[in-house]
N, C-alpha and C positions, 0 to 999 in steps of 0.2 A: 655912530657916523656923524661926527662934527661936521661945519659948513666947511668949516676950515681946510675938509680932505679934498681931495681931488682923485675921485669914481676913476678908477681903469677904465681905457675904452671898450667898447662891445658888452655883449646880454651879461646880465647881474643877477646872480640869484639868492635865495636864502634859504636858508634850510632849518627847519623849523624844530629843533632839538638844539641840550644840551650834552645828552650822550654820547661820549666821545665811541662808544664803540661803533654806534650806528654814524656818527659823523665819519668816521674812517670809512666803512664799507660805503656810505653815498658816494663817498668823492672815488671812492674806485668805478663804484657803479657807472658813474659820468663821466671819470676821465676818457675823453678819447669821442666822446660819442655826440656831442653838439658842435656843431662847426661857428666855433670863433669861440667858443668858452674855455676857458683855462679854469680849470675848478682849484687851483692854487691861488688866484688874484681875485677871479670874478664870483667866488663863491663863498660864502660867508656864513654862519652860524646865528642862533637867534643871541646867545650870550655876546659875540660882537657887534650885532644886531643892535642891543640895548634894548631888546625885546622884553616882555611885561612874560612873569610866569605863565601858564595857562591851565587851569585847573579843569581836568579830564573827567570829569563828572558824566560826560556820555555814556551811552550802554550799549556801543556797541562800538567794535573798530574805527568804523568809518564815521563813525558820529566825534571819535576823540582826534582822528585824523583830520578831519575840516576845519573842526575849530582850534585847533593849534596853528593848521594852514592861516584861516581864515584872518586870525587876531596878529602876524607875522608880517602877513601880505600888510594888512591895515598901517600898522606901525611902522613899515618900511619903504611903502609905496617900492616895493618889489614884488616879483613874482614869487610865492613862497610854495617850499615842499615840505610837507609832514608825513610819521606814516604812524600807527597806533599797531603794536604789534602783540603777541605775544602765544601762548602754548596752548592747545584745546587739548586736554585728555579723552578717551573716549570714556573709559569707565568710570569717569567723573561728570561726566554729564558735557562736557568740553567746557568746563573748568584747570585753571584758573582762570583761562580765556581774558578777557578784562582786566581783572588782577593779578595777571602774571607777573608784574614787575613791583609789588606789595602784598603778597600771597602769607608771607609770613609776618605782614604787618607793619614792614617800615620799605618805603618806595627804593628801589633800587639796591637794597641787599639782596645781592643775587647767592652768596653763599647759602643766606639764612631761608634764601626762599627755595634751592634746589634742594635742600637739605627736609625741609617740611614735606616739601613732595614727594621724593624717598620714601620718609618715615609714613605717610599715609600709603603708599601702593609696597608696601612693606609684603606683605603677605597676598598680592596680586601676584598671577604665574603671566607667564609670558606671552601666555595665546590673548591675555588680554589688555596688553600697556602698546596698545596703540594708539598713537596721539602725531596732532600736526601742528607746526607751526604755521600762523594766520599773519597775515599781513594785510592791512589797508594803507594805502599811499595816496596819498593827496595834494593835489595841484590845483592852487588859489590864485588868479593872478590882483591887482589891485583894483581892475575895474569892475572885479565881480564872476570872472568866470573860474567856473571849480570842477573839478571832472575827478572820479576816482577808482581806482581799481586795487584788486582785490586777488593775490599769492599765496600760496599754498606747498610746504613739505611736509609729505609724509611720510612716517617714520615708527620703530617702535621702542618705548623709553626702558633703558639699561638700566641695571641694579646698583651701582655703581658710575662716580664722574669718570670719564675718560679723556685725557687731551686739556690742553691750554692755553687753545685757542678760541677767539670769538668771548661770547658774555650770554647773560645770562644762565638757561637752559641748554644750550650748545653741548656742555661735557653730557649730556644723557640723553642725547635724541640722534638713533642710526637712521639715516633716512634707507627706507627701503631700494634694496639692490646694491648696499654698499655695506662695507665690512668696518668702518671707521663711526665713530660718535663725527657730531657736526665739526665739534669743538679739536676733531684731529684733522682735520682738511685744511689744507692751503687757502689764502684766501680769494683765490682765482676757483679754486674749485666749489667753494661755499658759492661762490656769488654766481655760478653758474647754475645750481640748483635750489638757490635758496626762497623760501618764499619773499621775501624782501626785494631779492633778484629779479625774480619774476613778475611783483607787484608794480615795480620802478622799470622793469622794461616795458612794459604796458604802456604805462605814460609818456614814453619818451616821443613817438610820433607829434603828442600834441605839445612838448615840453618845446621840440623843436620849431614849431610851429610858433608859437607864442614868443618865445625868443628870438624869433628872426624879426618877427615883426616889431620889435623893441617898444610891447606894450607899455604904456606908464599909468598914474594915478590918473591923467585926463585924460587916458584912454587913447591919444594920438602916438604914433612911432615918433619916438627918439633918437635922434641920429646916434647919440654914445650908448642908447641901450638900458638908460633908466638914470635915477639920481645921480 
């Protein structure tokens, strides 16, 4: 964000990934649901951000969700949203959990990682590849206030990918009471059940809250809503 630009009027947000998958479902999540946001103009990513990597060394969801929040918000004097997501197995101890998104060693190969998880629950029977997706979402605003909550699907992991939709672990996790993998559902209907969904609707109360009031870095309302 050069001086040079000139800020859309009304609340501004960021969103504190580069993952275009989860970029996609935020701005679904939002569209529609803040009064005066257009998450097409007023909502922005941490790569157009010019945000600094964040290296997720936390050990636990909500620990890697803050401080990606936290280092976003700092850098943009915005309000920023993170979430730390990923897969708990149960007969893995709720593994890869944390390493879900480097399970098989390199961050974000999602082929190589559903593929490792297969091949270990290879000889697991059905009655026990029960597992959920976990979601921590986090909302940093710039003068310090951080609030987090905490989504949950559960489901049981199929022997095979299904469908080709969504990312990651999506093609092998049926959430229970449905006959489709994640990764075969529409995107209105993932985001209706999905822990992610569910993590981000949580927050919205105070999401709206804080964007009305067009917190900034001093802390005082802004009349356009932030930088």
């Amino acid at each position: 964000m050069s001086g040079a630009e000139t800020a859309p009027a009304g609340p501004r947000l960021v969103l504190a990934t580069r993952n275009q998958g989860k970029l996609s479902e935020l701005r679904e999540l939002l569209r529609g649901r803040i009064p005066g946001l257009d998450v097409d103009t007023q909502v922005i990513d941490a790569e157009a951000a010019g945000a600094p990597d964040v290296v997720e060394d936390g050990v636990t969801f909500e620990e890697n969700a803050l401080k990606k929040a936290r280092a976003v918000a700092a850098h943009t004097g915005l309000v920023a949203l993170a979430d730390d997501s990923g897969l708990a197995v149960e007969v893995l101890g709720g593994a890869p959990g944390i390493f879900s998104a480097r399970w098989a060693g390199r961050h974000g190969d999602d082929e190589a990682n559903l593929r490792l998880l297969l091949d270990q629950l290879a000889d697991v029977g059905p009655e026990h590849r029960q597992a959920s997706f976990v979601c921590a979402a986090a909302m940093v605003t710039p003068v310090g206030e951080e609030i987090v909550e905490t989504g949950y699907l559960t489901g049981a992991l199929l022997t095979e990918p299904h469908g080709d939709g969504g990312f990651g672990y999506d093609p092998i996790l049926r959430p229970h009471g449905r006959a489709e993998s994640v990764a075969e559902l529409s995107a209105a209907e993932k985001n209706a059940i999905s822990h992610r969904g569910m993590a981000f609707r949580q927050l919205l109360p105070e999401l709206v809250r804080v964007l009305g009031a067009g917190i900034t870095q001093s802390g005082a309302a802004a009349p356009d809503g932030g930088r």
